[in-house]
N, C-alpha and C positions, 0 to 999 in steps of 0.2 A: 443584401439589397432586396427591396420590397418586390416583387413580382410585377412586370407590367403589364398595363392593358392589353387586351388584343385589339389590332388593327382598328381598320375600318368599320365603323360602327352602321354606316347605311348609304343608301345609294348619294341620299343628300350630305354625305359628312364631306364636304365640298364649298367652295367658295361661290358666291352668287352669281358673279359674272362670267364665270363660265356657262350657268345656265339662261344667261340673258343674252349673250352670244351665241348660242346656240339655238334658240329660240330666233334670233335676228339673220341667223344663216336661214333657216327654214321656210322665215317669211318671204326674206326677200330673193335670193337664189335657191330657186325651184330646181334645184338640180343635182347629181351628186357631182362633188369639187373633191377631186384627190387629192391628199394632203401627207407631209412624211414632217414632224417635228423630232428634233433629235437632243439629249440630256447633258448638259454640262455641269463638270463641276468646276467651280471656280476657283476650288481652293485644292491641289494637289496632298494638301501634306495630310487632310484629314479624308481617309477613304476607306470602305468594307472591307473587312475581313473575310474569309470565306465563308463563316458560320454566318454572318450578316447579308451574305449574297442568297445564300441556301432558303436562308427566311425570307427574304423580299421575294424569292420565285415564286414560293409557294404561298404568299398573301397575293401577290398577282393574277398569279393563276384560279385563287377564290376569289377573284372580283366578278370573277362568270357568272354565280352565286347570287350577287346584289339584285334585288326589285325593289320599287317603290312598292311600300305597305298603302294600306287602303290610311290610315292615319294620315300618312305622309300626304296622298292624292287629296286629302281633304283641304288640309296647310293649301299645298301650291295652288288649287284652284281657289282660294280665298287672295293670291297677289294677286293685285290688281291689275298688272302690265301685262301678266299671259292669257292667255283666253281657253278656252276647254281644251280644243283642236290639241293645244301643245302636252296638257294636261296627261291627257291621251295618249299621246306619241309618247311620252315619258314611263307611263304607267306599264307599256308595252316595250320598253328601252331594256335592253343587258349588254354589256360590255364583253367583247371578243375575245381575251388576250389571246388567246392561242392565236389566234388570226395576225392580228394587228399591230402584237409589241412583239418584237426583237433584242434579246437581252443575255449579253456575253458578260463574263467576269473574266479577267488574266488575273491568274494566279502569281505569278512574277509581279507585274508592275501596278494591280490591285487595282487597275485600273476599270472600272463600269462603265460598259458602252448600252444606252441604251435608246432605241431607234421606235416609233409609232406611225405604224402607216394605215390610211384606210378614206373611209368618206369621210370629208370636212364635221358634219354633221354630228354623224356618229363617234369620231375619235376627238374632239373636240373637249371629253369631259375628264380626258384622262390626266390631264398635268398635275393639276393642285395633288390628288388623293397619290398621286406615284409617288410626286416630291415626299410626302407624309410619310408615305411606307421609306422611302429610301433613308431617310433622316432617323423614322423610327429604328430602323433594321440596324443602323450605324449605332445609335445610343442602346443598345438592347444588346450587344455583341461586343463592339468595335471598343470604345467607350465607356466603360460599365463602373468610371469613378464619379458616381455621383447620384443623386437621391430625393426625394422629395421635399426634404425639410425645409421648411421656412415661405415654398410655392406659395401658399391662401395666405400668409401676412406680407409676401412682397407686391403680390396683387392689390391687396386693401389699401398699400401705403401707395402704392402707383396713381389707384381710382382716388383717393384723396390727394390728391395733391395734383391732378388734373381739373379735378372738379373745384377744388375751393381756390385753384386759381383762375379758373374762370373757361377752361380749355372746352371744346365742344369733341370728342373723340369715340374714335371704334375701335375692334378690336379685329385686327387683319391678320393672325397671326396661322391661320391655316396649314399654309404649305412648309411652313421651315418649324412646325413646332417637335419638341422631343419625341411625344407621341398624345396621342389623344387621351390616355388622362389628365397629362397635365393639362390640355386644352379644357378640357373640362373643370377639372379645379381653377383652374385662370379665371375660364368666364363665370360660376358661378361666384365665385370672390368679387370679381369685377359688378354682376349685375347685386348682388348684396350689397355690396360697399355703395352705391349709389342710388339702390331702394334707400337705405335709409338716411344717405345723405339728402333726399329729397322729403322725406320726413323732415329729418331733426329741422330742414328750412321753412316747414310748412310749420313746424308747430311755433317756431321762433317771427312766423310772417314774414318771410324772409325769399327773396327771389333767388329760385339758386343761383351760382353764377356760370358754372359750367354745366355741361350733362353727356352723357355714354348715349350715342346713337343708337349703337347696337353692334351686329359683329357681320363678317362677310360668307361663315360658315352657317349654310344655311339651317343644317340639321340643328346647331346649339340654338337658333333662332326661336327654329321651332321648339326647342325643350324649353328656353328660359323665355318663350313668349315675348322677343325685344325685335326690333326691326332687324330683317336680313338688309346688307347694305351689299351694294356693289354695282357698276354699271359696265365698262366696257372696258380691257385690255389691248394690249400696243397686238395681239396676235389678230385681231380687225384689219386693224391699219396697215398691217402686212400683208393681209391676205388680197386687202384692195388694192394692193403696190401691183399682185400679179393680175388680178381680176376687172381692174378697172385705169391702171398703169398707174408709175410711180409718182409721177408730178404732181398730181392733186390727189392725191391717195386721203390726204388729212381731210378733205373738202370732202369725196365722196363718201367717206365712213363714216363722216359726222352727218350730209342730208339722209345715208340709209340709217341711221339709227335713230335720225328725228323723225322718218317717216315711219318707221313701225312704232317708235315707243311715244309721239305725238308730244314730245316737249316731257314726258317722264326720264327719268333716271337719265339726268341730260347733265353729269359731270365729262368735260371732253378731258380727253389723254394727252397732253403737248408734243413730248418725247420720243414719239416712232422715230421720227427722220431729222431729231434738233428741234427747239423750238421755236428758230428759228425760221426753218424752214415751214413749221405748223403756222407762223403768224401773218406768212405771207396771206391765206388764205382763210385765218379767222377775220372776217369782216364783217361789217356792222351787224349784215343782215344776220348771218351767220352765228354769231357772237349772243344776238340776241335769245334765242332760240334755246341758248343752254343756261344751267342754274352760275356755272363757274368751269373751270379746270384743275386736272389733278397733276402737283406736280411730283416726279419719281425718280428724279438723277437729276447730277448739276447742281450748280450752287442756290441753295435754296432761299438766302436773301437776295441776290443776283435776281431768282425769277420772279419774286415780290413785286422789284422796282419796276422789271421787264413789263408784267402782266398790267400794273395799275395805270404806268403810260401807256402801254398798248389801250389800254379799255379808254383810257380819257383820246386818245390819239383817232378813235373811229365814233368817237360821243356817247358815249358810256359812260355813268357813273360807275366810278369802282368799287362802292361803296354797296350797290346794291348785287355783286357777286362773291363769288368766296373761292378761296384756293382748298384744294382737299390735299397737303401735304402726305406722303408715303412711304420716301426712301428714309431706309435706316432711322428711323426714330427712337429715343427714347424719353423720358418726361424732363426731362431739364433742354433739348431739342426743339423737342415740345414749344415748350411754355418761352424758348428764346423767339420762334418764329410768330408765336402768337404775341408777341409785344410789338415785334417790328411789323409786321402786318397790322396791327391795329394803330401804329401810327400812321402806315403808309395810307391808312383807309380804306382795307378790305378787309373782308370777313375770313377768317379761316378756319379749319376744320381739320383733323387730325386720325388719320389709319395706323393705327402703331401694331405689328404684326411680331416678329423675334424677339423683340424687349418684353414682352409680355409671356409669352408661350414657351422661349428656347432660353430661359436668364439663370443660368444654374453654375455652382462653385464646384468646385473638385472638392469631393471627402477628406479626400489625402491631406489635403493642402487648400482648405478653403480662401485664402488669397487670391486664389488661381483661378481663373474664369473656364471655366469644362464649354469649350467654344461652341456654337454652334456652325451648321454647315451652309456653306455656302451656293446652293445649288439651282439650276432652273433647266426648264426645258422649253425650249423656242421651236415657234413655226420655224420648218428650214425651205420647204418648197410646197409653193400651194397653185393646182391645176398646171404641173409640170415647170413650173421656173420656180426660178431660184428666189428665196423671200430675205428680208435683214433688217435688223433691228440696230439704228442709229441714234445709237443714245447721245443725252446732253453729258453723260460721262463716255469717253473711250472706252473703259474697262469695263464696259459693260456694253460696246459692240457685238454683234451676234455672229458675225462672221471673219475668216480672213482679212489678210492686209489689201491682196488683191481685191478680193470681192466688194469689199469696203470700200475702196477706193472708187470700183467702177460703179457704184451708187453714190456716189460724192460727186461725180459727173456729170450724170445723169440729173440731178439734183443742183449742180450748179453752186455748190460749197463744197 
């Protein structure tokens, strides 16, 4: 088998929205906010080896290592949404682990506990790049039937076939990819496949009909010069459950993020607490203010119908918003949501993340899908209570039956 990459490639080899959150903590709460987010994996069957545990400690442990390059400080203070101040604070930023993560491996039941505590602020950037390292540490060790063949033509055939159906899409695949070369071969396939799809339409005078936004990973942004995408996370809307209580928690995460970022990067989250319970609260005024919402769990034609009567239901055309689709995608997903949404009369837009980055066959037995993992790590308590993530799927609740429940109460569903 070919040799992998090593790790983490830069401070920014990271998803955007954790640095637009973090940036949004700074603004608007002046303070430091204790925080402990803690690591699930969702899938039991697929888990580290020892040799895999051995490696992720000691890529952890050189995350201490990471600065922003003077390169780097160039890029960010060219986005338009930060302003020097944060620039700064960035440039000046290194990550603690010794501090801040707590990270046990049992030998018996293989099981990985792993625990981040510290200031809001500061520990805030750890999620995406941990997941990376843990996914990488599994495929590198745990895993080792499988190989790069075929990566740069199953991308090309993805980006074609996005594009000439008309799909408008990114590439989200950060946190669960194998490990960052293929993320790299991904996107550079991806951003060639659609440089010259926008050629061959130009020479033919031909309007394309889809096109690749860009990616959520800021570092490849900045190599392949494409848009960084990303806007806000359900771990906001948690953190405003404790900091601002839970009832309107959707209502004050959405005015604090329209007050710093002034109507920018205004895709809202539905799903912290149902979206249900997010729609009591998206009203007109409110509604207005943002480009669309994203949807991440739940039945995805189900919130099509939900969101086009909500928007016509407070006078809104729905016509002139877009849904930014993100759970589990892949291009025939894709391209099912974008038919039904285009007749429902909204725009939509497409985050496809594991389908892209973690799509790989077993050597052995190429028949056989060499899975990828299933894994995340959630705010669990922010400035001392207890935080929960209430998805439009159950299986993807953040806490106990108990705990679940007495936020279902609280909540009044």
């Amino acid at each position: 088998m070919t040799t992998k990459h090593e790790s983490l490639m830069s401070i920014l080899d990271n998803d955007l929205y954790k640095f637009t959150m973090q940036y949004a903590v700074l603004k608007h709460y002046k303070r430091d906010i204790p925080v402990v987010y803690q690591f699930t994996n969702r899938e039991k069957d697929l888990s580290l080896n020892l040799a895999s545990f051995q490696w992720l400690q000691q890529q952890i442990k050189d995350m201490e290592h990471l600065r922003l390059t003077e390169t780097e400080r160039e890029y960010m203070s060219k986005l338009s949404f930060f302003d020097q101040e944060y620039v700064d604070y960035l440039s000046q930023f290194q990550y603690k682990p010794s501090e801040q993560i707590k990270i046990k491996y049992d030998e018996t039941t293989h099981e990985l506990d792993l625990e981040i505590t510290g200031k809001w602020h500061e520990t805030i950037l750890y999620e995406v790049p941990l997941l990376a390292l843990i996914s990488e540490a599994y495929f590198r060790f745990t895993d080792c039937d499988w190989n790069y063949d075929g990566q740069v033509e199953k991308a090309n055939q993805k980006t074609r076939e996005l594009l000439e159906y008309g799909c408008v899409f990114s590439e989200f695949g950060t946190r669960r990819r194998r490990n960052f070369k293929t993320h790299d071969l991904v996107m550079k396939s991806i951003y060639q496949t659609s440089e010259a799809y926008k050629e061959e339409c130009q020479k033919l005078d031909k309007v394309p009909k889809g096109s690749f936004s860009g990616t959520s990973n800021v570092y490849l942004a900045m190599k392949y010069n494409v848009l960084a995408i990303g806007t806000v996370a359900h771990e906001f809307f948690m953190a405003a459950s404790a900091l601002e209580g839970v009832q309107h928690a959707n209502q004050m995460t959405l005015e604090i993020w329209n007050g710093v970022y002034k109507g920018a990067l205004g895709i809202a989250l539905t799903d912290t607490f149902t979206t249900d319970v997010f729609l009591r609260d998206f009203n007109a005024e409110l509604a207005s203010k943002f480009t669309g919402v994203r949807q991440d769990s739940g039945n995805a034609i189900k919130f099509i119908d939900t969101m086009v009567n909500h928007y016509k239901s407070i006078g809104i055309d729905p016509s002139t918003k877009v849904i930014v689709f993100s759970d589990s995608l892949n291009v025939k997903r894709a391209i099912e949501l974008y038919d039904y949404a285009r007749k429902a009369g909204i725009k939509a837009s497409f985050g496809i993340g594991t389908s892209l980055t973690n799509d790989f066959q077993r050597v052995s037995d190429p028949s056989v899908k060499s899975k990828a993992l299933n894994i995340v790590i959630k705010l669990k308590e922010c400035d001392g209570k207890r935080v929960i993530k209430l998805s439009d799927d159950s299986l993807k609740h953040s806490a106990d039956v108990e705990t679940t429940l007495a936020f279902k109460r609280q909540l009044g569903i």
